[in-house]
C-alpha positions in Angstrom: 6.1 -13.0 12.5 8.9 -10.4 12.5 9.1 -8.5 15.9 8.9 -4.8 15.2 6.3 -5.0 12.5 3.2 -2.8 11.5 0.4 -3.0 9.1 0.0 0.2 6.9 -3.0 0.3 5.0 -2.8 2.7 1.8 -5.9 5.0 0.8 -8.3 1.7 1.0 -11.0 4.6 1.4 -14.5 4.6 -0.5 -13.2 7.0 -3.2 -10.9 4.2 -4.5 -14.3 1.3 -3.8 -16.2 3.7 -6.5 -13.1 4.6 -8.9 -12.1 2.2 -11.9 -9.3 0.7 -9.6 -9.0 -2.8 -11.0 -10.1 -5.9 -8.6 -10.6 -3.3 -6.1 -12.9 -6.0 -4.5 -10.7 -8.9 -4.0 -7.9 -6.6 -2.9 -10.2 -5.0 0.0 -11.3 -8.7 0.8 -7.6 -9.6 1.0 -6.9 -6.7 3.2 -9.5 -8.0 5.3 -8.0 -11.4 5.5 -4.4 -9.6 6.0 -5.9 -7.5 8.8 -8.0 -10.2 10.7 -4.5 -11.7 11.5 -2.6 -9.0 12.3 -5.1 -8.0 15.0 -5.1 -11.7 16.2 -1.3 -11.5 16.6 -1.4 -7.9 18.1 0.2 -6.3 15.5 -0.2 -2.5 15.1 -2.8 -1.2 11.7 -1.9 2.3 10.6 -4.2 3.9 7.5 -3.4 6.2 5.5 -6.5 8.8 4.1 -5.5 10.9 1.1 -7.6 14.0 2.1 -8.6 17.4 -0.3 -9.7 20.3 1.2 -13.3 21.2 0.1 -12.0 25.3 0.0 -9.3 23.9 -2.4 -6.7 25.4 -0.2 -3.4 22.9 -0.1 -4.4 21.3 -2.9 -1.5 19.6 -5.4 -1.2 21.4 -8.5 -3.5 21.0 -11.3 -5.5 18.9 -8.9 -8.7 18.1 -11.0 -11.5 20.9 -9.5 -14.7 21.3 -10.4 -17.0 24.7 -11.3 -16.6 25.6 -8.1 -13.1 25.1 -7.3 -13.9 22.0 -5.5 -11.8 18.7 -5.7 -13.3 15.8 -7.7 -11.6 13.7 -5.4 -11.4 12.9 -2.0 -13.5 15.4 -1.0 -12.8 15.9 2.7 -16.8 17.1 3.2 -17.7 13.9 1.5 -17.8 10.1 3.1 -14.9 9.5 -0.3 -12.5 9.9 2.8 -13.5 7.4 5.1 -11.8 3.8 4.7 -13.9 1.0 3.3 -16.6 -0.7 6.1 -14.9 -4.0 4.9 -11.8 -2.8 7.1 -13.2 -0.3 9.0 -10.6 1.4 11.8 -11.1 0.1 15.4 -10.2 1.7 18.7 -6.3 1.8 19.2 -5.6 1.7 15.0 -3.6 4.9 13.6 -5.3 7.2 10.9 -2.9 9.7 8.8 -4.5 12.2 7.0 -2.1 12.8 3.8 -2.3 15.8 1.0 0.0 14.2 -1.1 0.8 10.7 -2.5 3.5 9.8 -0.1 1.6 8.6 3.4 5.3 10.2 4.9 5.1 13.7 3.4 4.4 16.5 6.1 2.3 13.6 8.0 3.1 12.1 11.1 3.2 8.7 9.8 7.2 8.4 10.7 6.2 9.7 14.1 3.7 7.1 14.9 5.7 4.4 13.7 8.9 5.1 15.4 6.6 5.8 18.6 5.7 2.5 18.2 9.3 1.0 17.5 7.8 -0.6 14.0 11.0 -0.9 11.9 8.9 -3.8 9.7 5.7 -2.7 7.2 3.7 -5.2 5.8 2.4 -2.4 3.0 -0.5 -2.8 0.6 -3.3 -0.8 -0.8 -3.9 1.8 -3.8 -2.9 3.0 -6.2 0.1 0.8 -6.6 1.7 3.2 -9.3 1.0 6.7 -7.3 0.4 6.7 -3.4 1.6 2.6 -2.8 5.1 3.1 -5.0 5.9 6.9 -3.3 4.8 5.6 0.1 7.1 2.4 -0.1 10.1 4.6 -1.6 9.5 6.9 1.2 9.8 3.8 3.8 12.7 2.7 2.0 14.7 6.1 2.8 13.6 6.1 6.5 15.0 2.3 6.4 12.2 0.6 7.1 12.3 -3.3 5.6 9.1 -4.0 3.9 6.6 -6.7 3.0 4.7 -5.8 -0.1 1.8 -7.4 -0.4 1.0 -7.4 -4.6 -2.4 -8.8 -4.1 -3.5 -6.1 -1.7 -2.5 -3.6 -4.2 -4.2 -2.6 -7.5 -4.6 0.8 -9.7 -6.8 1.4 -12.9 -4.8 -1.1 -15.7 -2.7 -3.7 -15.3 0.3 -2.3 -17.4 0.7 0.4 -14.8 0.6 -2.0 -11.4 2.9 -4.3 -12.8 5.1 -1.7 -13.7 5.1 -0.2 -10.3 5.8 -3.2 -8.5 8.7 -3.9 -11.0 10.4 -0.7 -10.5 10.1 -0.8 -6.5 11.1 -4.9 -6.9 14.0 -3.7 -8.9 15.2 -0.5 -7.1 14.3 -1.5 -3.1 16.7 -4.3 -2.2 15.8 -5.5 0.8 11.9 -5.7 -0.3 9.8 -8.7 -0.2 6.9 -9.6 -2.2 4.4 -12.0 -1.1 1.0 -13.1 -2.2 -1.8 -12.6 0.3 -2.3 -16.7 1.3 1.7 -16.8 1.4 2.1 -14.1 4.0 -1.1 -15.9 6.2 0.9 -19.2 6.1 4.0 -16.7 7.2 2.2 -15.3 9.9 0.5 -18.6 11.4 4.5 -20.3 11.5 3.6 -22.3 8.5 6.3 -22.9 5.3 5.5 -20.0 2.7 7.2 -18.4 -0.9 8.1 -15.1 -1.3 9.8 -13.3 -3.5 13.1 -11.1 -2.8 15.5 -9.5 -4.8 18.9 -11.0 -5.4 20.5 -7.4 -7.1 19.6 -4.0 -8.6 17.3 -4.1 -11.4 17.0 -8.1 -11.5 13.4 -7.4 -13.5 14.4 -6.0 -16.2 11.4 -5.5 -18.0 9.7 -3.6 -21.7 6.4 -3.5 -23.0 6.8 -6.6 -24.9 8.2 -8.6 -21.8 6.7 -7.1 -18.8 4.1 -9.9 -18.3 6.9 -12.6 -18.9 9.2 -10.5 -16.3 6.2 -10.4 -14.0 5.6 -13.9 -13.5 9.1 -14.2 -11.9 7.6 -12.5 -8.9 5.3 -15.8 -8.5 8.3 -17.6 -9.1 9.0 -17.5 -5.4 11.5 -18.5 -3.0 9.9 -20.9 -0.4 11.2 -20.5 3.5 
């Protein structure tokens, strides 16, 4: 495995295990299997926990409140902010506390990460078209390389995820898509496929394609 590298975890909290996320299951069991190794090889785990104030103070705008001017979501008097038991946080991991979709907005994710000198991200979690697409962008402007993990990503149809690893595929050229087993047989030394980009907006894709154009991303390059 690359030198350099961390493992950022996106808003796998228990608001997204109870929300309509789909195969929110398999993708916190393939975070599990993701983060198993990366503690086995040492390799720092950084979480991200999108966080709403109970007073409704900081909150985004038109943030969905209820009667009392409470958040719906991620309630931060509410366990809806801690991260799954599955892949629970152990002594030495990173937690950012984020009020916005991007893990780097007014956090000190970038802080940590350069504190750590990470300049690799293995990156997965949810939702792949809101808080996993801005949080990757964001990476992408600080110039960080990373590994996108499509399996260990998910969001509530599969119109929107596909689109949203299409548009950071087409527009993040140095990004690499794997498949969770591929990036294991990566990490253990072992020959593995991935996907990379080989120009700007290579995926082309429309609503009558976009499953056709998706498949390409399976279509992978093996090293």
């Amino acid at each position: 495995m690359e030198q350099k590298t961390a493992f950022l975890l996106i808003d796998m909290q228990n608001e997204g295990g109870t929300s309509d996320v789909i195969g929110m299951e398999q993708i916190l069991q393939n975070a599990k299997t993701i983060l198993e190794k990366c503690r086995q090889l040492n390799i720092p785990v950084l979480y991200t926990r999108h966080i709403n104030r109970a007073d409704g103070i900081g909150l985004a705008n038109r943030e969905p409140v209820d009667e009392n001017g409470e958040p719906l979501y991620y309630h931060n008097q509410t366990t809806a902010i801690e991260v799954a038991d599955i892949i629970k946080p152990e002594d030495g991991d990173f937690i950012i506390d984020k009020y916005r979709y991007s893990g780097f907005y007014e956090s000190n994710l970038d802080l940590m990460l350069k504190g750590l000198g990470v300049e690799h991200l293995i990156v997965g979690g949810v939702l792949t078209d809101v808080c996993v697409l801005s949080t990757v962008m964001d990476a992408y402007y600080r110039d960080y390389r990373v590994s996108l993990v499509e399996d260990m990503c998910g969001t509530t149809t599969e119109g929107a995820h596909m689109a949203a690893i299409l548009m950071m595929a087409n527009w993040i050229y140095d990004l690499e898509v794997y498949q969770t087993d591929e990036l294991c047989k990566k990490m253990n030394g072992e020959s593995y496929n991935v996907w990379s980009s080989e120009g700007p907006d290579e995926l082309q894709f429309s609503p009558d394609n976009m499953r056709e154009i998706f498949s390409k991303l399976s279509s992978t390059k093996k090293k």
